[in-house]
N, C-alpha and C positions, 0 to 999 in steps of 0.2 A: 744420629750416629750411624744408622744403614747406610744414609748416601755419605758419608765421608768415608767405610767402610770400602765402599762400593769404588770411590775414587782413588785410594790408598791401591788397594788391588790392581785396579785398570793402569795406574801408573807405575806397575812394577813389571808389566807385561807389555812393554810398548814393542818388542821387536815380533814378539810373537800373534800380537794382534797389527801389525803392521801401520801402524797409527802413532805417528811423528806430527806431533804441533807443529798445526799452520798447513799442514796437506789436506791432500780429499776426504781423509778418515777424521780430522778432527780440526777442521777451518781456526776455530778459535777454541781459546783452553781459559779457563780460571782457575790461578792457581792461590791466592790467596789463603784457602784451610778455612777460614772462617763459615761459619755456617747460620742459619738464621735460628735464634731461641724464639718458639712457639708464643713464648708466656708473654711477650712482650708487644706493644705495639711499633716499638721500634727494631724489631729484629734484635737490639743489644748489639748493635752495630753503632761504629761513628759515626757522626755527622759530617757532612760533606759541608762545610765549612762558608759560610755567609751566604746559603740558599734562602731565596725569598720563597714562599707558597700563600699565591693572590690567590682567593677565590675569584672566577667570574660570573659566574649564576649560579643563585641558590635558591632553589628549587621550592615556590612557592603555591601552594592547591587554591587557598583561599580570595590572596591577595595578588593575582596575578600580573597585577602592573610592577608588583616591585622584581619580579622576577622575570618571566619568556613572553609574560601578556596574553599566555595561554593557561595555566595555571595544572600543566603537565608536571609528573615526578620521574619518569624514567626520562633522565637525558646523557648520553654514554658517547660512547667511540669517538672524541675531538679529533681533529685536525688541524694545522697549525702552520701557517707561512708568512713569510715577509715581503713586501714590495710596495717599492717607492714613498719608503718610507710610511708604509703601517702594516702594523699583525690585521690579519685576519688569521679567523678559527670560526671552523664550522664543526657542528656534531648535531647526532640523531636524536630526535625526540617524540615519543610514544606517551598516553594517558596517563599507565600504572603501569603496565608491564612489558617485559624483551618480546620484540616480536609480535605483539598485538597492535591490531588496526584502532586508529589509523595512524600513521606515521607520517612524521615532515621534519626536514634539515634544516637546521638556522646559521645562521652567520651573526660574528658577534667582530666588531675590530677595534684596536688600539693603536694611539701614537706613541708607546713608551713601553706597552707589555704590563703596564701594571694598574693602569685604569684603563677601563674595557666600555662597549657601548652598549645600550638594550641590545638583545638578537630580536635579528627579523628573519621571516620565512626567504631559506634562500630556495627551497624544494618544497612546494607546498602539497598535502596530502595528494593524493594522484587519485583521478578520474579515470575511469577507462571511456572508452569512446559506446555509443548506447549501440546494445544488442553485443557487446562485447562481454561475456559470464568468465567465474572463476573458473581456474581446470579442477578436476577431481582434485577432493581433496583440500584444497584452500576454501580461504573464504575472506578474505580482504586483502588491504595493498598496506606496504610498511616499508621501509628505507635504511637502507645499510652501509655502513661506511669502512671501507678498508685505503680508502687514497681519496684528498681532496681536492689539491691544487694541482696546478700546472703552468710555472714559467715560460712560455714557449722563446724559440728562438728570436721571432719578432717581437718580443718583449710583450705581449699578450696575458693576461693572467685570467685563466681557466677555473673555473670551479664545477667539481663534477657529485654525483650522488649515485648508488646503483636504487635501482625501481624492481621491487619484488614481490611477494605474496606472503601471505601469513599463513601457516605457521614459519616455513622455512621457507627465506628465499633466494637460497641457493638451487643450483642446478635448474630441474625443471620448474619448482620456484621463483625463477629469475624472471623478468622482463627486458634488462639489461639497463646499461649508463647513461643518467642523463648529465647535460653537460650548458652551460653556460658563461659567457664573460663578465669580470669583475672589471668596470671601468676609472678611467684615472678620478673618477670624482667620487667614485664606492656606488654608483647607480651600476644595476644586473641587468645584462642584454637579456634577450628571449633564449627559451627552454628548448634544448633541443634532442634527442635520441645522438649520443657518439659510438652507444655498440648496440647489438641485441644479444641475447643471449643466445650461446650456442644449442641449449640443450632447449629448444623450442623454437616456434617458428611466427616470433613476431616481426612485424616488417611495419611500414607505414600506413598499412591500412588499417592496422588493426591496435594501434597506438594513439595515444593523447597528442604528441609532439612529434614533428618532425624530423628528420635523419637533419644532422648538422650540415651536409651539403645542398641543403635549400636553402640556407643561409646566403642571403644577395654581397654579405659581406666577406671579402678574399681576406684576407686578415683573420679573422675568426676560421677560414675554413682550413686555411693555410696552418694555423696554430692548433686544431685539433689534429687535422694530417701529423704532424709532426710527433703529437700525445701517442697517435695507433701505433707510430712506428718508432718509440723510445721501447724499449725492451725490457729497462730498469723502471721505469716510471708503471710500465702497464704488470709490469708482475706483481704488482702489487694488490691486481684484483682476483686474483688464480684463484681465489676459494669462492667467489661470488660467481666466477664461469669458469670451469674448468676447460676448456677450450677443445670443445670437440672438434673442432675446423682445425686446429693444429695452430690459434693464436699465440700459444706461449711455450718456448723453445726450451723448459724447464719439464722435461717425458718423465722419467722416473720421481715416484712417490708423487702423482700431480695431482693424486687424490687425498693425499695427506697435507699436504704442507697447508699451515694458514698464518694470514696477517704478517706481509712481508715485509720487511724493512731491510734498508741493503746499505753497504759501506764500500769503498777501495781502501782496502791494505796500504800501508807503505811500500808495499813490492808492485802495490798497481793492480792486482788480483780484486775483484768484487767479493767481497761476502753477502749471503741473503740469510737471514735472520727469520726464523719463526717460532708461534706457538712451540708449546710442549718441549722447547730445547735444540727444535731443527737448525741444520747450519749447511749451508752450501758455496762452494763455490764455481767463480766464470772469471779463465783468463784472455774472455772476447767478448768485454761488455756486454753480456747477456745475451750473445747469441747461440752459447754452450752453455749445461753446467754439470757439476758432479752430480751425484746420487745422494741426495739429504741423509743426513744422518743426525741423530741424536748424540747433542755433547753432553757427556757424562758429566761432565763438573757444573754445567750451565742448571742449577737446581732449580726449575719452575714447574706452575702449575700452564694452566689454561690462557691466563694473558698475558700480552700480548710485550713480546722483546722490540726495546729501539733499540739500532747502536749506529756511531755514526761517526766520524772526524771533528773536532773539536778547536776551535779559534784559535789555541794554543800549538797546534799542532798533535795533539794527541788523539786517544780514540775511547770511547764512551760504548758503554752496553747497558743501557737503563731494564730493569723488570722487578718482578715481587717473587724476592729468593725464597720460595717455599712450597712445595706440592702439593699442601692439602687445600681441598677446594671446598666449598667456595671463602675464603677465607682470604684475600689476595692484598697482603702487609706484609713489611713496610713496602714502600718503591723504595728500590736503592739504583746505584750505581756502580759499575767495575769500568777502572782505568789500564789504558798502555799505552807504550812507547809507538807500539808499529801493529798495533788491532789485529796481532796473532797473541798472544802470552797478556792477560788481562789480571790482574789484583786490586789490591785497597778497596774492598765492598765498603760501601759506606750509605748511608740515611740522605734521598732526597725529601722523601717527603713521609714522616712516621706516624702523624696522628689519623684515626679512626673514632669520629665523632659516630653517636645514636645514627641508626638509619631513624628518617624521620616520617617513611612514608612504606609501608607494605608495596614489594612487587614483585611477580615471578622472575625466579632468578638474576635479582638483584645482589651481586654479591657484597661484602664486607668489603674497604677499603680504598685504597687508590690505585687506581687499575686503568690497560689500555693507553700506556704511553704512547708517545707520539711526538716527533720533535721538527727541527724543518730538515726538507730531504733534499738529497745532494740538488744540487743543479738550482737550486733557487734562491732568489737573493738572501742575504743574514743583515742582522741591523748590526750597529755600530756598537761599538764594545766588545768585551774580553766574556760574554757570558755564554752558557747555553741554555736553550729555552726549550722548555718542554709543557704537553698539556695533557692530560687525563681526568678521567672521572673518581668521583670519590663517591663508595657505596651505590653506583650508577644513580644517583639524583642531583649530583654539584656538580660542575665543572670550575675548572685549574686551572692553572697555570703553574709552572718553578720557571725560577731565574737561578739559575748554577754557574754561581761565580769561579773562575776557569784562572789558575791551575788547580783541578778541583782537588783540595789536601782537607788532611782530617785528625790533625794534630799542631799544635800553636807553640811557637816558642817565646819565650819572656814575659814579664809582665804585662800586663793589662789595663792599660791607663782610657777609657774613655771617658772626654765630658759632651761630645757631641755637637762642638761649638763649628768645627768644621764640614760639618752633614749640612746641605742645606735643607729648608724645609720639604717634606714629602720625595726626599729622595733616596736610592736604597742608601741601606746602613753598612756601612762594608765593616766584612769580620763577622756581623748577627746572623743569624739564622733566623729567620720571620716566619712569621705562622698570623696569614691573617683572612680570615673568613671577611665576608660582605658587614655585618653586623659585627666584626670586632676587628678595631684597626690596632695596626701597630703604626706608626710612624715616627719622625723628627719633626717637631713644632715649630714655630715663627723665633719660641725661646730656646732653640737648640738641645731640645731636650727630649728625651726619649718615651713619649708615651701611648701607653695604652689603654684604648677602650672596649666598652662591649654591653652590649645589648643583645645578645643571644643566650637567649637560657638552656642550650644546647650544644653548643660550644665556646671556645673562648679565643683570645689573642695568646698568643704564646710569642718571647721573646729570648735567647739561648745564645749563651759565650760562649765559646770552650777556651780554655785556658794551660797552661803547661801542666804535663801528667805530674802528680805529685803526690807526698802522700799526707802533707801536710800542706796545708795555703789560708792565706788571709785573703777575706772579700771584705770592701766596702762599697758602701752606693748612699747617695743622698735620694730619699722616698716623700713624694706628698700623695694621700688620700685625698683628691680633688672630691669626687663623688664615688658614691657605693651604693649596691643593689640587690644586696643580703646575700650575693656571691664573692667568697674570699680573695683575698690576695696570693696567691702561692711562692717561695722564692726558694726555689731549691738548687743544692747541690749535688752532684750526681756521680757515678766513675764513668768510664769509657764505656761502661753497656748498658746505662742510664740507672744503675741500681739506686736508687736517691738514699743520700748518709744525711740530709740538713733539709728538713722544712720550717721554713718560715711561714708562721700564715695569720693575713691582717683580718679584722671581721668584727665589723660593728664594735670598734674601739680599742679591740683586744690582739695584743702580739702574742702570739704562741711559736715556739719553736718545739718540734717533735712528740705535738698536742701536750706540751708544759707550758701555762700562764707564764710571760713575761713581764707583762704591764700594758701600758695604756697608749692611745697613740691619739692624737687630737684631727679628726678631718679640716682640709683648708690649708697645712700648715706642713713645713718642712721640717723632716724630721732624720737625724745622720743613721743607719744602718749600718755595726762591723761585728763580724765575727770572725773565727777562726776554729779551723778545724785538724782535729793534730790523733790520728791513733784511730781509738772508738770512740773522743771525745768532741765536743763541741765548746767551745768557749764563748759565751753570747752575753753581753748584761752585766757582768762578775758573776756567772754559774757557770757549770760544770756540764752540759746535760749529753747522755749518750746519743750512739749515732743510730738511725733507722735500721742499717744494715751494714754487716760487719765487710768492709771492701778495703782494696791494698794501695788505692792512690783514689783520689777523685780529678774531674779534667773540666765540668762543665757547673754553669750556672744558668738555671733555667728562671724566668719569672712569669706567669701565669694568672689569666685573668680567671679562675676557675680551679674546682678541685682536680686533683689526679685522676685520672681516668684507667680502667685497664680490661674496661667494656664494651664494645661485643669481643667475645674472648674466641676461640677456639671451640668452645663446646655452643656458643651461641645458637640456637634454631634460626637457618634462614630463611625458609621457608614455612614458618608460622605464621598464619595470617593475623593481622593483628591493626588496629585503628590507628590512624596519623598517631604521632607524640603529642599529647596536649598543648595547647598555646603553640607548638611550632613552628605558627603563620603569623605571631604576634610578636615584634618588639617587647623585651624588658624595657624598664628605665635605665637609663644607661650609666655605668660605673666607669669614672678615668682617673688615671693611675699618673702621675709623675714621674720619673727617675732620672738622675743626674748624676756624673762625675764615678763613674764605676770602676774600682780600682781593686783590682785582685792580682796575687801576688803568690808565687810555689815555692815554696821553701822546704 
């Protein structure tokens, strides 16, 4: 209530603070009102409507061939582009914790965004050259990522890493960028030095890798040249070197801003996006810009804001609307017309599975978005793609189905005969870790599995707001693994009025016996929900929680969750989760022909 407080106010004084939306005092605004409830892991915001979330690595100690081949838990900061037809994404990865030695960059790629390949070392731990020691202070080398690609003009694609010191290595910390090409067949040229750090005096004597201009290849030398002197592309490393030489034309607050991400306006004007709510703008492609300011309405903590222009023609501001740290839930999203005046906050990605692995300053959730950035190719389709880490140990992906809306109108008729196999589901909202899939089958049919005793598949309509509606859905219990079934109904801020829940033979709606359900076999599913009641079976039975319409139907390979909370210790040390690194036997779930209906 203090920051909605706080923006009630600031918006009743715009002339006397001299701060008109869309100018130097307040680049962009969200005016929306909505704000994020603590309690929940989704914010109690809507869904941003037929979003996919693929896990791509998950983060495995024991068994490290199913996961990075290293059997590393801290893997954070992704990055994410598109060319010639396939995703690559790279991000850092450390032992157990942020910032401790040793470090190395992997690279992971896709032809579709939604099956991914093992990562390999794209930046392998770094060597100094011998007789080279740490500076005061440090004590090993680690790898940091605030910008990955780079489409150069010769159609080039670049993949870069900054090289630094542990504890911190920024500043005098720094060693500075290394840089290499991705070639048309995904084979990685030689490693080479594309900056050094300003704030020290490394050159090539005193480095593992060469300056990029020893490179015999003009091509390569040509397409770095071109990275030092994009303005928008290279601001993006401003907190990794602050640019004592005078590299970055960004003076004022050059010591605050972090993790840049930048957009054009519909007026043509740049926005740069950072940490803690900064915003600035350049109406000369980054060779000016205003004085960063804090948007008051932009409610974040520590990580990291995308925003960006959208396939549709619109404009995207992805982050985790919430201050308290280290807590960083849900990712959401705010939309607009002309990426000055932003509303419709809504749920990219809401769940917050167990952390499964003890590390410094790992925090809670899904955090350090990242999407592709202007100037580089986009794949084919109406979607936006984004990648972050969840609880810094997994890495992500969304697929945000574009116009991105978060409200449905009419019935609900799906039998899934027109979905082909393994392809997205339009209209679902998918929630699918490594070990628990969602898909469409061979028999057009929706289902889910899972073998994870730590998280589940989650699969979610939303439907017209209402305050009464009929669901039905055709259910078979293929296989089970002494983890329930869940099927709930929910309102617009996921308060859940209806659980269903299957388990070892037994139907229960809102922990009341229904009767029996037979594994193997198809079985019809309807109820209806009207008031504080439920209508299920010929009973009567009341609703979870007293709410004024419901909108959404969730189904659920796993119980409800609403843990790590807010009061969670994250910095308890504490041993793996048991079995963590170990498949269940896996539970698959059928569903057919889902017809829900507002009345």
């Amino acid at each position: 209530m203090k920051h909605l407080l706080n923006i009630i106010l600031l918006s009743l004084l715009p002339a006397a603070a001299g701060a008109q939306t869309g100018s130097r005092q307040e680049p962009v605004a969200y005016v929306g009102g909505e704000i994020c409830n603590p309690r929940q892991h989704e914010g109690g915001f809507r869904y941003a409507i037929g979003t996919e979330n693929i896990q791509v690595m998950r983060a495995n100690r024991t068994h490290p061939e199913e996961a990075d081949g290293y059997g590393w838990t801290y893997n954070h900061a992704p990055n994410l582009t598109y060319w010639n037809g396939t995703f690559y994404l790279e991000y850092l990865s450390n032992p157990v914790d942020e910032q401790q030695p040793p470090g190395h960059t992997l690279l992971v790629a896709s032809k579709d965004g939604r099956h991914w390949s093992k990562p390999r070392v794209a930046f392998p731990p770094y060597k100094a050259p011998a007789g080279v020691t740490f500076p005061k202070g440090y004590y090993g080398y680690i790898q940091h990522q605030r910008m990955a690609f780079y489409t150069a003009p010769n159609g080039r694609l670049l993949v870069t890493a900054f090289q630094g010191h542990s504890y911190n290595p920024f500043k005098e910390g720094g060693i500075g960028r290394m840089v290499r090409e991705i070639h048309q067949d995904g084979s990685l040229g030689p490693i080479y030095f594309l900056r050094y750090s300003s704030h020290t005096k490394w050159n090539e004597s005193n480095t593992s890798y060469p300056f990029y201009t020893r490179s015999r290849d003009k091509g390569f030398r040509a397409a770095c040249h071109a990275l030092l002197h994009d303005r928008l592309k290279t601001l993006q490393w401003i907190d990794e070197d602050r640019g004592l030489d005078g590299f970055y034309a960004l003076k004022d607050s050059i010591n605050t801003v972090q993790a840049t991400s930048y957009f054009h306006r519909k007026d043509g004007q740049v926005v740069a996006l950072w940490k803690w709510s900064w915003a600035a703008l350049s109406a000369d492609e980054g060779r000016s810009w205003s004085t960063p300011v804090r948007v008051q309405s932009l409610i974040m903590a520590g990580g990291k804001q995308w925003g960006q222009r959208t396939a549709d023609g619109r404009y995207a501001i992805c982050y985790n609307p919430i201050e308290t740290q280290p807590y960083r839930y849900p990712l959401s999203v705010i939309t607009s017309a002309d990426g000055i005046v932003f509303d419709s906050i809504c749920v990219v990605h809401g769940e917050v599975p167990p952390r499964r692995f003890y590390g410094e300053n790992k925090d809670f959730g899904p955090c350090y978005v990242r999407g592709i950035t202007e100037g580089e190719q986009t794949p084919k389709g109406n979607d936006m793609w984004l990648t972050y880490s969840v609880n810094k140990e997994d890495i992500w992906v969304s697929r945000v189905q574009l116009p991105v809306r978060t409200t449905w109108q009419g019935a609900v008729s799906d039998s899934f005969d027109n979905v082909e196999p393994d392809a997205p589901i339009p209209n679902w909202n998918v929630y699918r870790p490594k070990w628990a899939g969602v898909r469409v089958n061979e028999a057009h049919q929706l289902c889910l599995s899972d073998s994870d005793r730590y998280d589940y598949a989650r699969a979610i309509r939303v439907f017209e707001q209402a305050r009464s509606a009929t669901v039905s859905l055709d259910l078979m219990v293929e296989k089970e693994n002494g983890e329930p079934l869940e099927i709930d109904v929910t309102d617009r801020h996921g308060e859940r009025v209806a659980c269903l829940s299957l388990q070892n033979g037994t139907l229960n709606c809102n922990n009341q016996p229904l009767g029996t359900y037979e594994q193997g076999k198809w079985q019809h599913i309807g109820f209806s929900i009207n008031g504080s009641c439920i209508n299920v079976k010929g009973r009567r039975i009341s609703t979870l929680h007293a709410v004024k319409a419901v909108e959404r139907l969730s189904i659920r390979t796993g119980a409800y969750r609403n843990l790590p909370n807010r009061n969670t210790p994250n910095q308890d040390k504490c041993a793996p989760l048991p079995g963590c690194d170990e498949r269940m036997p896996e539970a698959v779930y059928r569903i057919d022909n889902v017809e829900i209906t507002a009345n």
